[in-house]
C-alpha positions as CSV (number, residue, x, y, z in Angstrom):
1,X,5.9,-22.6,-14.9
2,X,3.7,-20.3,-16.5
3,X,3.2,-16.5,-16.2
4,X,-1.0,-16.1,-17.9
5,X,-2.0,-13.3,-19.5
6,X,-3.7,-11.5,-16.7
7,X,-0.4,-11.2,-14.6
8,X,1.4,-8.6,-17.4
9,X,2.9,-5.6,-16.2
10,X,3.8,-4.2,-19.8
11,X,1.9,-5.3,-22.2
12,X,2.7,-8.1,-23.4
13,X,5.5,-9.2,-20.6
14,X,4.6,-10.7,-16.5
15,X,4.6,-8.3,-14.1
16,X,8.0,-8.4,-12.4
17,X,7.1,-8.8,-8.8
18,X,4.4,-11.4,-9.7
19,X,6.7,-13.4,-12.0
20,X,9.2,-13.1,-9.7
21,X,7.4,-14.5,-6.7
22,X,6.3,-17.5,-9.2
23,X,9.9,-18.1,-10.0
24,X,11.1,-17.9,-6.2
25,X,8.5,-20.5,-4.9
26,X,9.8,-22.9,-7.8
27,X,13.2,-22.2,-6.6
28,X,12.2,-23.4,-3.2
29,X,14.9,-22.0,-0.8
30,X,14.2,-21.1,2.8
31,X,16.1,-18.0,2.8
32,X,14.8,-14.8,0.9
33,X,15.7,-15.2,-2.7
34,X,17.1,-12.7,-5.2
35,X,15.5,-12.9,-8.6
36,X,17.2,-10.6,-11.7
37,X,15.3,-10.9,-15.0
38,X,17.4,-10.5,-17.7
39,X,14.5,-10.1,-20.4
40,X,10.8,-9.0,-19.8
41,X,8.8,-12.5,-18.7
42,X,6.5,-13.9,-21.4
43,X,3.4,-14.0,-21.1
44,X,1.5,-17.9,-21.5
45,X,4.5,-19.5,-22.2
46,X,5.7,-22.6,-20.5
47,X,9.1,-21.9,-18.9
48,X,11.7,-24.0,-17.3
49,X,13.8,-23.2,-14.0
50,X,17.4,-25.1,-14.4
51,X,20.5,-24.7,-11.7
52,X,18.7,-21.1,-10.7
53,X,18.0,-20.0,-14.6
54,X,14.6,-19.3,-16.1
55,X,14.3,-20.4,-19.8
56,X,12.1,-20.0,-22.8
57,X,11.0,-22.4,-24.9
58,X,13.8,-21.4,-27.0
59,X,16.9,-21.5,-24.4
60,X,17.0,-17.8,-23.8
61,X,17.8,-16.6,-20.3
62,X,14.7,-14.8,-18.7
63,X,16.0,-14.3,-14.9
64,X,18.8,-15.9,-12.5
65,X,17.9,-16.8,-9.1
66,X,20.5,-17.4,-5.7
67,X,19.8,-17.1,-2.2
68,X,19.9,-13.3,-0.8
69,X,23.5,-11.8,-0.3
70,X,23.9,-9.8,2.9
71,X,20.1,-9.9,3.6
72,X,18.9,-7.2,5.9
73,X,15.2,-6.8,7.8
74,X,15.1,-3.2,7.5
75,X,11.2,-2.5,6.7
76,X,9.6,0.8,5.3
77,X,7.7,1.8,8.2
78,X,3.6,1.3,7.9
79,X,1.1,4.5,8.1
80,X,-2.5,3.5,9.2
81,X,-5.2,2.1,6.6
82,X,-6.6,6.1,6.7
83,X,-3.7,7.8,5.6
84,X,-2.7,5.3,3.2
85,X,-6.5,5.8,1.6
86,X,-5.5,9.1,1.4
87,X,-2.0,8.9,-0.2
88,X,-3.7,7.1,-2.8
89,X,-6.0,9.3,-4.0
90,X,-3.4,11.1,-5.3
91,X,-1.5,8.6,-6.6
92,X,-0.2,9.9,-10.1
93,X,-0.7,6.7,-12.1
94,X,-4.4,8.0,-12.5
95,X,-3.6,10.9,-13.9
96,X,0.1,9.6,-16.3
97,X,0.6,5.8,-16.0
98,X,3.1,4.2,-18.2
99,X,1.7,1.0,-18.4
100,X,-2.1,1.4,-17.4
101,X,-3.0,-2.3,-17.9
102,X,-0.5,-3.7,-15.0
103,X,-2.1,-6.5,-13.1
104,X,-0.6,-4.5,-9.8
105,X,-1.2,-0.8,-10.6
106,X,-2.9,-0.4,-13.7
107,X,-5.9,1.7,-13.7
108,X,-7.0,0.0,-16.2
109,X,-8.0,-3.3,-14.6
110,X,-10.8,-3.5,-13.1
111,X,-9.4,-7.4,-12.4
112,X,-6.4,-6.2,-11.0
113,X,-5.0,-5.5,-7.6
114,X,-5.5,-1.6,-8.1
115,X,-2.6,-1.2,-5.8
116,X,-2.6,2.5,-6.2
117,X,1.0,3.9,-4.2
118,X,0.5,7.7,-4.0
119,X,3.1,9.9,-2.0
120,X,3.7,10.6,1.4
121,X,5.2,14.0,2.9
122,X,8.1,12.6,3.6
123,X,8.9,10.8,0.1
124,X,7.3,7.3,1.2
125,X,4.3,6.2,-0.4
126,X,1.6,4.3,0.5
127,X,-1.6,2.4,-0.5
128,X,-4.4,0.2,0.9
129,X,-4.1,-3.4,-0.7
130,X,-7.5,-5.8,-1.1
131,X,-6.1,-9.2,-1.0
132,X,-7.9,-11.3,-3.6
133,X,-9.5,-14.5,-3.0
134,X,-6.7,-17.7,-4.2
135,X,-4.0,-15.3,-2.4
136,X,-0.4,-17.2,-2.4
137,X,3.4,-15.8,-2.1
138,X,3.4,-14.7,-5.5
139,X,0.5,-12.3,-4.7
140,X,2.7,-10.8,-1.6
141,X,5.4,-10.8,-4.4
142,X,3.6,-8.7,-6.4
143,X,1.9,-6.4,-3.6
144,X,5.8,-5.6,-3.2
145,X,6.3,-4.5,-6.3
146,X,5.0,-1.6,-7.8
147,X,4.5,0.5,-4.8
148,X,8.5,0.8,-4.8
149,X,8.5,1.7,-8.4
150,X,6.5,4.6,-7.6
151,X,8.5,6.5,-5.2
152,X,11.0,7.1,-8.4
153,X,8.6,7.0,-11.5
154,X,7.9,10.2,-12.7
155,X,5.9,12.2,-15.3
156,X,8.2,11.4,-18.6
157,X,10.6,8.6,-16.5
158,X,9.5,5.2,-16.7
159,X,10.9,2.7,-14.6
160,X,11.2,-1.4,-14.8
161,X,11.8,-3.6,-12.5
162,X,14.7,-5.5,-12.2
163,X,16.0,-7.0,-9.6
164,X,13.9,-7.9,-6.6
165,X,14.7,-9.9,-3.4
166,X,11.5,-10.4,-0.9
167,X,10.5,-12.2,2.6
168,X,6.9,-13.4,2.8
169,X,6.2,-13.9,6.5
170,X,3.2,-14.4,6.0
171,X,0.0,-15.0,3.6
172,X,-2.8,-11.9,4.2
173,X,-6.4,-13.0,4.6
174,X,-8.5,-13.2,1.2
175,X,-10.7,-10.0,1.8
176,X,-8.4,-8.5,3.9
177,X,-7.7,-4.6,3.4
178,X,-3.4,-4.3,4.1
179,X,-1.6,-1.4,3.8
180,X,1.8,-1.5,1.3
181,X,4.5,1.1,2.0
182,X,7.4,2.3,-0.5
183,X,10.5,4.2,0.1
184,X,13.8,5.0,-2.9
185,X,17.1,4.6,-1.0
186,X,19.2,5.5,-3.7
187,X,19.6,6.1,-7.5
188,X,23.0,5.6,-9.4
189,X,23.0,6.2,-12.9
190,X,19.4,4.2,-14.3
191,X,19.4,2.3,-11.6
192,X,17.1,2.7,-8.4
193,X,17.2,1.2,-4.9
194,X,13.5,1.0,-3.5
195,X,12.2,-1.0,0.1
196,X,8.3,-1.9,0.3
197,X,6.9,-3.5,2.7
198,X,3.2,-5.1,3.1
199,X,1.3,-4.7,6.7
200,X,-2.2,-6.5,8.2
201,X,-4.7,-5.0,9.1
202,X,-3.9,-5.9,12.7
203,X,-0.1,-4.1,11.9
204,X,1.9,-7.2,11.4
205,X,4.0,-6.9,9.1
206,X,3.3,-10.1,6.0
207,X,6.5,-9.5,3.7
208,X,9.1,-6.5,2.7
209,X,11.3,-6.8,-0.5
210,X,14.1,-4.4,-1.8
211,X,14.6,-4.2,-5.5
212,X,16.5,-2.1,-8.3
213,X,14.6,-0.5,-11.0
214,X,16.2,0.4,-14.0
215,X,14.9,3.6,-16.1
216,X,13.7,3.0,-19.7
């Protein structure tokens, strides 16, 4: 496995949700998995998956996978392509983003997915999603990602990702225009309890994901 350059989230580590999904299909399991990263993924770096590790080159332990404990289907509800257009106009990463060039929601990458998760009035946000041509699970992985993140990053608080555990029910249609939506279920201490989920254009829902982000 290798995470390349254009997938970073900080710069000069994967983004989470994207290395994650890469990590999960090489796990192979039917059931949702749960991925932790224990170090920030590499970046162009061959790495090797061993009884549910990911290792460097050098033996180090970059995340532990398992099939999902106690795996709910609770989904963040979806808003229409409209208002999610308009959540994300206002979506504060334009204006104070802590890592601008992230492959998901860097506003600096014009490459990117410019998943751009702005708020909702009741706390949620939301953002339309252009799936790229060459779309696979890693992609939906990464479309789950960020938009979490964003319903507890602040002006000043930056958050990582670091655990994530996600269902891809399906793949979106290259050129497709999805909606992702975000909801924070809880903080304790650093740590953060978010819910995304990823809708069709049609309303179907293609994959939802919970994850803990830890403050930095």
């Amino acid at each position: 496995m290798i995470i390349e350059a254009r997938f970073n989230g900080p710069s000069g580590s994967g983004n989470g949700g994207w290395s994650a999904g890469v990590f999960a299909a090489a796990y192979g399991a039917d059931a949702p998995v749960e991925v932790t990263l224990r170090r920030p993924p590499p970046l162009d770096t061959p790495l090797t998956l061993v009884a549910g590790e990911v290792h460097d080159p050098a033996g180090e332990v970059v995340a532990q996978l398992r099939p999902a404990q106690e795996w709910d289907n609770e989904v963040v509800p979806p808003v229409d392509l409209a208002t999610a257009r308009s959540a994300s106009a206002a979506y504060p990463g334009l204006i104070d983003h802590p890592f601008p060039g992230c492959y998901v929601c860097g506003p600096d990458r014009a490459d990117g997915l410019r998943i751009f998760p702005g708020p909702l009035p009741d706390g949620r946000t939301a953002a339309p999603v252009r799936t790229p041509q060459g779309v696979t699970p890693a992609t939906v992985w990464a479309a789950l990602d960020c938009p979490g993140g964003w319903a507890v990053i602040g002006a000043g608080r930056p958050y990582v990702l670091g655990r994530i555990t996600a269902r891809v029910e399906a793949l979106p249609r290259p050129g497709d225009e999805c909606v992702v939506t975000g909801a924070a279920i809880g903080t304790e201490g650093r740590k953060a309890l978010v819910r995304t989920s990823l809708y069709a254009p049609d309303g179907n829902l293609l994959g939802h994901a919970r994850a803990t982000w830890i403050a930095v």
